[in-house]
C-alpha positions as CSV (number, residue, x, y, z in Angstrom):
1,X,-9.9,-12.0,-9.7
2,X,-7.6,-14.4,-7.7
3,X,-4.2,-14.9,-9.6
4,X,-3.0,-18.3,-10.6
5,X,-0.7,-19.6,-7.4
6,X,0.8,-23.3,-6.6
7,X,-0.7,-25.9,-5.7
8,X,1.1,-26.0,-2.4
9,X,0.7,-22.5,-1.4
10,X,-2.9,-22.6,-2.3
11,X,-4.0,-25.2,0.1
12,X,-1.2,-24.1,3.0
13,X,-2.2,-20.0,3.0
14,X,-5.8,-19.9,2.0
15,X,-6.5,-16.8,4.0
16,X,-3.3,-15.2,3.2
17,X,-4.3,-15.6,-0.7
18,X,-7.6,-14.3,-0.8
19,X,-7.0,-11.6,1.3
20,X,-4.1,-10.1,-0.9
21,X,-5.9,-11.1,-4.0
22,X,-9.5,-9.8,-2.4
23,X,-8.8,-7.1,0.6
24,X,-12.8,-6.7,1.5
25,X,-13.2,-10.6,1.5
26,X,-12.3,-10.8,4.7
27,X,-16.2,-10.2,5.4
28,X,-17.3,-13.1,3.3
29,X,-14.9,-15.5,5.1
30,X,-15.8,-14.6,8.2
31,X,-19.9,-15.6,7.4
32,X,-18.8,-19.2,6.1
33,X,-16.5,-19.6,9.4
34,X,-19.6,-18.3,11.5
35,X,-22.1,-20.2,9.5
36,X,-20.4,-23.6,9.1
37,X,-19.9,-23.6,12.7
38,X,-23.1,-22.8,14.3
39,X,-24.3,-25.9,12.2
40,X,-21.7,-28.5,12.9
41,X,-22.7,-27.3,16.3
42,X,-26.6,-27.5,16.4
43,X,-26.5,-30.9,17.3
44,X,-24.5,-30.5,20.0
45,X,-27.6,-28.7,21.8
46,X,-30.6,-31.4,20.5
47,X,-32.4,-32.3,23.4
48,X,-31.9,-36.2,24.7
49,X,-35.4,-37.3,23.6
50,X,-35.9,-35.3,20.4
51,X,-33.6,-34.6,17.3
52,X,-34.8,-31.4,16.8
53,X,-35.3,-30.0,20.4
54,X,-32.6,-27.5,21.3
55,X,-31.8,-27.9,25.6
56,X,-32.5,-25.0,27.3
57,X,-29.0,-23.5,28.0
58,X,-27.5,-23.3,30.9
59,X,-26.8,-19.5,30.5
60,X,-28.8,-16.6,30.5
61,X,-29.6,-15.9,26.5
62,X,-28.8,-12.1,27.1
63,X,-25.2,-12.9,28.2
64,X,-25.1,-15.1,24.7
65,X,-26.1,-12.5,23.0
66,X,-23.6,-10.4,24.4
67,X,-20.6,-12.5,24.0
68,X,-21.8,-13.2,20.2
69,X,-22.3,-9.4,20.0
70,X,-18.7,-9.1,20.7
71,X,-17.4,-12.1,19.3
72,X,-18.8,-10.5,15.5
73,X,-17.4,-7.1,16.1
74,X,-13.7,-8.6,17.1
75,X,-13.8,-10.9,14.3
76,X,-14.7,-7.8,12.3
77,X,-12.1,-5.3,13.3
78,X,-9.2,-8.1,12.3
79,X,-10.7,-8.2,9.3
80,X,-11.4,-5.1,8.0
81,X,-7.4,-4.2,9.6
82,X,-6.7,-5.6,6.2
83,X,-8.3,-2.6,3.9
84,X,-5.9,-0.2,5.5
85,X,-2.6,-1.9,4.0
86,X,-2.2,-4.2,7.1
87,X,-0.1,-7.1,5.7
88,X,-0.7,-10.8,7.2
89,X,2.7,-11.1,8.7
90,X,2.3,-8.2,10.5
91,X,-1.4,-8.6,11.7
92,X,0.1,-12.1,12.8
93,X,2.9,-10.6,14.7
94,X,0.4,-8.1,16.5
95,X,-2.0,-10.3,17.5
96,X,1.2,-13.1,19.1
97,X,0.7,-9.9,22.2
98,X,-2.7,-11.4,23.4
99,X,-1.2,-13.3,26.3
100,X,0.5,-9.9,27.4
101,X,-3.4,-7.4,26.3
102,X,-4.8,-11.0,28.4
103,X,-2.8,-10.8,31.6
104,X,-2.7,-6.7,31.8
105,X,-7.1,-7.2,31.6
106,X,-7.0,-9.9,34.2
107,X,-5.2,-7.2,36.5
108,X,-7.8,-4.3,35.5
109,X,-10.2,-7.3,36.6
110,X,-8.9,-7.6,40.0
111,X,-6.7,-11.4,38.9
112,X,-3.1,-11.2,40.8
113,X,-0.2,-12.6,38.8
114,X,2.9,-14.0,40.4
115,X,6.7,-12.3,38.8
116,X,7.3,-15.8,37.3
117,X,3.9,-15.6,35.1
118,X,4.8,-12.6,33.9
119,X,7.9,-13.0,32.9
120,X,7.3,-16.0,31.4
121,X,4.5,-14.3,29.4
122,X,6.9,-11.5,27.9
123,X,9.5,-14.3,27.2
124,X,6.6,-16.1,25.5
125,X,5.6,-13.6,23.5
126,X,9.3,-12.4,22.5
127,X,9.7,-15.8,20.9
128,X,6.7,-15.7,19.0
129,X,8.1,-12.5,17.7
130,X,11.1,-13.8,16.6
131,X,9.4,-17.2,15.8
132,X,7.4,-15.5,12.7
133,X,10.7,-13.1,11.8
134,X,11.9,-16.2,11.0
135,X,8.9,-17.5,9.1
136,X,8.6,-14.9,7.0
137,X,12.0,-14.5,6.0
138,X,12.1,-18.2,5.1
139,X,9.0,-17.6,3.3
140,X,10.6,-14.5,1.3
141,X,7.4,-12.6,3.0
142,X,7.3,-8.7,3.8
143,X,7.2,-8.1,7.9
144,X,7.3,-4.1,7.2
145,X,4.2,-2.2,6.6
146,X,3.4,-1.5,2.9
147,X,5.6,1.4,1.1
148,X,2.4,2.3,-0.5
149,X,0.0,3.4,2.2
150,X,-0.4,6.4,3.4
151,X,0.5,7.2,6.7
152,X,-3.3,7.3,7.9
153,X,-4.3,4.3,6.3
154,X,-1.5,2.5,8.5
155,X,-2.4,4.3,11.6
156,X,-5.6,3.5,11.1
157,X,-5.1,0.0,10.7
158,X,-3.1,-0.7,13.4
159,X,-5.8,1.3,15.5
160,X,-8.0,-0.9,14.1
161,X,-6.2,-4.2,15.5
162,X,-5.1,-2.7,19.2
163,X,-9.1,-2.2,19.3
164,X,-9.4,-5.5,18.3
165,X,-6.5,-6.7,20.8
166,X,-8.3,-5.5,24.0
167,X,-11.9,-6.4,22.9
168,X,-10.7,-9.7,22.8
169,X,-8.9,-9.4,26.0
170,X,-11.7,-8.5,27.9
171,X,-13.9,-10.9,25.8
172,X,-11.7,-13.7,27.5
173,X,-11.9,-12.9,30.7
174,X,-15.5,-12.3,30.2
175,X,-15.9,-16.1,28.6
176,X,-13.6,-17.2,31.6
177,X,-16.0,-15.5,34.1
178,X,-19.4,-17.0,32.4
179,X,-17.9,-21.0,32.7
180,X,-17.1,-19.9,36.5
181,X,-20.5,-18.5,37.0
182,X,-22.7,-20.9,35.0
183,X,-20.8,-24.1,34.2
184,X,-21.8,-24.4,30.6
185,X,-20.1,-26.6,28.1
186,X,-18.0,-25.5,25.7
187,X,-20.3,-26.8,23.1
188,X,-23.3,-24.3,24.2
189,X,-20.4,-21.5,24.1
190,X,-19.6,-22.5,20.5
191,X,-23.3,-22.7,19.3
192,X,-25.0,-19.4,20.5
193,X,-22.0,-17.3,20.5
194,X,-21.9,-18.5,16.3
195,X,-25.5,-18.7,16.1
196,X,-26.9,-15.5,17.5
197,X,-23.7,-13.9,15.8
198,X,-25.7,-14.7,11.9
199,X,-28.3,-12.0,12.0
200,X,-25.6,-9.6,12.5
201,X,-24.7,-10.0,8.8
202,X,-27.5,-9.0,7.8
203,X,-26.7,-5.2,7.5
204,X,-23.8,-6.2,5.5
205,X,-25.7,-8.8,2.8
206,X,-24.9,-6.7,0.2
207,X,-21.1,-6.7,0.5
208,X,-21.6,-10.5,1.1
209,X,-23.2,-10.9,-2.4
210,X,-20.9,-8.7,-3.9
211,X,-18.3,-10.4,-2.7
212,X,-19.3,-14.2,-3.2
213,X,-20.4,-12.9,-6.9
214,X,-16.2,-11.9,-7.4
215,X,-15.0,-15.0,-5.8
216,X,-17.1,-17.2,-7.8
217,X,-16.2,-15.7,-11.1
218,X,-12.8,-17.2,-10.3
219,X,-11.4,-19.9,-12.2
220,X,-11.2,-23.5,-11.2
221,X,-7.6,-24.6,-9.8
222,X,-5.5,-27.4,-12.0
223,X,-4.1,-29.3,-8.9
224,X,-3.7,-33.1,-10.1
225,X,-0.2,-32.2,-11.9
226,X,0.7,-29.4,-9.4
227,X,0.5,-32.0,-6.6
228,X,2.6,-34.6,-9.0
229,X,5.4,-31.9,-8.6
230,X,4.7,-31.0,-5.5
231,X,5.3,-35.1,-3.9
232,X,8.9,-34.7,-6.1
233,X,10.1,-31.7,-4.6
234,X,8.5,-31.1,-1.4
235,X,9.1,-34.0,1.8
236,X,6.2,-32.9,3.6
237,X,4.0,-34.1,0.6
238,X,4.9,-37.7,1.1
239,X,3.3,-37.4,4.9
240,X,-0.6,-36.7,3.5
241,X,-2.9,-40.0,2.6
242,X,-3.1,-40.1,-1.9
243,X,-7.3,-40.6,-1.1
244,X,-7.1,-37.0,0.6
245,X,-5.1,-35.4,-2.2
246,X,-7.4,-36.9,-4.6
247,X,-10.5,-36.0,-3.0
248,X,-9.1,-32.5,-2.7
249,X,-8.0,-31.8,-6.2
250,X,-10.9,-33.5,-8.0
251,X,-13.3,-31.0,-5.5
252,X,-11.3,-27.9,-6.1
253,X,-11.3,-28.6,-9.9
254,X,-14.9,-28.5,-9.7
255,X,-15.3,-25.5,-8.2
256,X,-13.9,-21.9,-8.3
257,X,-11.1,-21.4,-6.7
258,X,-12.5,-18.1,-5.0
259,X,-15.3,-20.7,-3.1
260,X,-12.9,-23.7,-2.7
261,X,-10.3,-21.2,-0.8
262,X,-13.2,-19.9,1.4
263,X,-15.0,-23.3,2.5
264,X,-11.3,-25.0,2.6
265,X,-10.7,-22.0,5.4
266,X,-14.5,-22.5,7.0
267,X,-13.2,-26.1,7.6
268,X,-10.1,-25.6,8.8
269,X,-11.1,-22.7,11.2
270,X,-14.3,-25.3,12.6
271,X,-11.6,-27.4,13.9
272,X,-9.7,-24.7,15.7
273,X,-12.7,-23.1,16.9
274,X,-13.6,-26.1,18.8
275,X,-10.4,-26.8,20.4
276,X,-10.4,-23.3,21.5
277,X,-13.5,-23.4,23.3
278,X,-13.0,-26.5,24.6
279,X,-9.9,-25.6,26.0
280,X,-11.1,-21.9,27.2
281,X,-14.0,-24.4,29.1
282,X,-11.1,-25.6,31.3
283,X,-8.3,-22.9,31.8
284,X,-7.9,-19.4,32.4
285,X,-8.0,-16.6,29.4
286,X,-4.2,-16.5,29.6
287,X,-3.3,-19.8,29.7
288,X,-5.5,-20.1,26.6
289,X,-3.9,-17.1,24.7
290,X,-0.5,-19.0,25.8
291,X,-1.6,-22.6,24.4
292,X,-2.5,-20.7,21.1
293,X,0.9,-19.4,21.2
294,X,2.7,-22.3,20.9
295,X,-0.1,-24.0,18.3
296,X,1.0,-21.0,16.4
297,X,5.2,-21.9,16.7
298,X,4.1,-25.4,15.9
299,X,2.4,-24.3,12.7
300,X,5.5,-22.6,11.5
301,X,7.7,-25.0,12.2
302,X,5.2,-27.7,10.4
303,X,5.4,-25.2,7.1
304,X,8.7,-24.8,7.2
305,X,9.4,-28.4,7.4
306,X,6.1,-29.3,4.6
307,X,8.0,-26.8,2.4
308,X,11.3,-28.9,2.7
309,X,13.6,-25.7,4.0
310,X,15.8,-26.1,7.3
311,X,15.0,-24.6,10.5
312,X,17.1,-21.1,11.1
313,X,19.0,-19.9,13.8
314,X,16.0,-17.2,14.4
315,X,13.2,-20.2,14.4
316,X,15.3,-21.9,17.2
317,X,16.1,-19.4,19.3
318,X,12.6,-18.5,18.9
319,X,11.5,-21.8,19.6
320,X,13.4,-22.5,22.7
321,X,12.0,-19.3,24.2
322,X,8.2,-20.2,23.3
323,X,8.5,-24.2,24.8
324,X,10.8,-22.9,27.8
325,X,8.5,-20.3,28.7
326,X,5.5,-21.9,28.2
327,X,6.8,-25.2,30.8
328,X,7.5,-22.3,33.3
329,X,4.3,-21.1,33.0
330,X,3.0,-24.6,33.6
331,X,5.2,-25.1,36.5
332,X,4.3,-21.8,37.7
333,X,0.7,-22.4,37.1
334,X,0.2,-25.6,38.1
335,X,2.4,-26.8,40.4
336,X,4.3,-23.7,42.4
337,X,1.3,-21.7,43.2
338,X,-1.3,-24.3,44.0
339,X,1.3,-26.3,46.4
340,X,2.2,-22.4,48.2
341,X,-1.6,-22.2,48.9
342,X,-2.0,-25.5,49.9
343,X,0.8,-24.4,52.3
344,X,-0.9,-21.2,53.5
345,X,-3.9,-23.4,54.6
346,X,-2.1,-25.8,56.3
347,X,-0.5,-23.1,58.0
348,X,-3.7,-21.3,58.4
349,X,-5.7,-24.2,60.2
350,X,-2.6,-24.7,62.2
351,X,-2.9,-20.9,64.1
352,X,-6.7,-21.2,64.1
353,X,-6.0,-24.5,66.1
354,X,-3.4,-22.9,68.4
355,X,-5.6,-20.1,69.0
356,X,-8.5,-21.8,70.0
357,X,-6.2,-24.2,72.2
358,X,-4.7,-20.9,74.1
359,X,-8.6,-19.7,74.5
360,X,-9.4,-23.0,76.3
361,X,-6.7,-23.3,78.4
């Protein structure tokens, strides 16, 4: 059974509740994300002269099926991380390294990185690091590893997540590869790679039930005088629209607070999923892993300020070394490197030229 929480922290750490209330429920929030997605995204594919016609896609199904394969098994591995005593903090910390697992499978796959990149990558990822220290200490939230587990269960969990770190690596460069190849949009990306991912679950129905069954025997939240309080003592409270915080208590008073918590998260997660493949449609995997990065400052900073506490020292430094590395990245990225090749073929054309003027004369 869920405990009784704030109103605040309710909506804000969704995930972070139920999985410390419910370890195994990872699998059960992982279904409505994969669910409510692949049918926010079926219309997407409808043909343009029938509703109901999917449009053949542009990819071969069996490549799909492949990415959704490991799409499921990634998603999978992060959560089940959390049965073997892996706290949230700390599975947020180890996953800020996927720009660095990212570049290092870009170089297995024959992609050349210039020293600026790279450094700006590490530097990126240091202030991540340093980024969530700072959350979590403002947050009064544990970054060790739990006193409690046994030495195998954390080993094993943190096996669990490098596994998880590398698939997702290669996943990227694999997605990258297949946009190169094919030109698909991002929307056919989002839709198969959800849809054919469903029948997967199926193995595993049991544990959904079971699951679904304990978060529904929850109690409803109270959030109507919660979120009175909250408006008094909390800044950020002021910035959300009183229709939307009406709307959102009156549902999640009507419902258990198990099920609100998971289709609150489903939402949520829809509208990062689609950014993400949208942007992974147009960059490369490590510019993507970078871009998240930042999102992922951005969202503690946001909390820190919603929750009406002052930026640290730690947040700062943290800060400055996520923005600054990320614009030299950019600079790197998209202005050194493609201006030094435009060079080269100048220079190129130039001594063909000369060449074939010395061969004439």
């Amino acid at each position: 059974m869920l405990p009784p929480v704030g109103p605040l922290s309710t909506i804000l750490l969704i995930f972070g509740a139920i999985i410390k209330s419910e370890p195994s429920s990872g699998l059960l929030i992982t279904f409505f994300q994969f669910a409510l997605t692949a049918l926010a995204s079926y219309p997407t594919q409808f043909s343009p002269g029938s509703p109901y016609s999917v449009t053949p896609p542009t990819v071969p199904l069996q490549r799909w099926t492949f990415i959704a394969a490991m799409f499921f098994t990634i998603n999978m591995l992060n959560n089940w991380a959390f049965a073997f005593s892996i706290s949230v903090p700390v599975h947020i910390i180890l996953r800020s390294f996927g720009s660095v697992t990212t570049m290092i499978m870009g170089v297995f796959r024959g992609k050349r990185y210039s020293t600026l990149q790279v450094l700006s990558v590490v530097l990126l990822t240091l202030g991540v690091l340093v980024s969530a220290w700072a959350d979590s200490e403002g947050k009064g939230k544990s970054m060790s590893l739990e006193n409690q587990a046994s030495t195998s269960d954390i080993s094993t969990g943190l096996a669990i997540l490098l596994l998880a770190q590398l698939m997702s690596a290669w996943m990227g460069a694999y997605v990258e590869d297949t946009y190169a190849m094919y030109r698909a949009s991002w929307t056919e990306n989002m839709f198969y790679s959800h849809i054919f991912s469903l029948p997967m679950f199926l193995p595993l129905s049991r544990s959904l039930r079971e699951q679904y069954a304990k978060l529904a025997a929850t109690t409803p939240l109270r959030l109507q005088d919660g979120l009175n309080s909250s408006k008094q003592h909390l800044p950020g409270m002021t910035l959300l629209p009183g229709t939307f915080l009406d709307i959102l208590s009156n549902t999640a008073e009507s419902l258990p607070q198990g099920i609100f918590f998971v289709l609150v998260n489903a939402l949520t997660q829809l509208a990062c999923i689609s950014g993400v493949n949208l942007l992974s449609s147009k960059s490369s995997a490590v510019t993507v892993t970078i871009i998240l990065n930042i999102r992922k400052l951005v969202s503690f900073i946001f909390s820190t300020i919603l929750f009406g506490h002052e930026l640290s020292a730690k947040m700062i430094v943290g800060s400055a070394l996520v923005f600054g590395s990320g614009a030299l990245y950019g600079y790197e990225t998209s202005w050194r490197l493609p201006a030094q090749r435009r060079k080269e073929k100048v220079a190129e054309g130039e001594a063909k030229a000369n060449g074939s003027a010395k061969r004439i004369a």
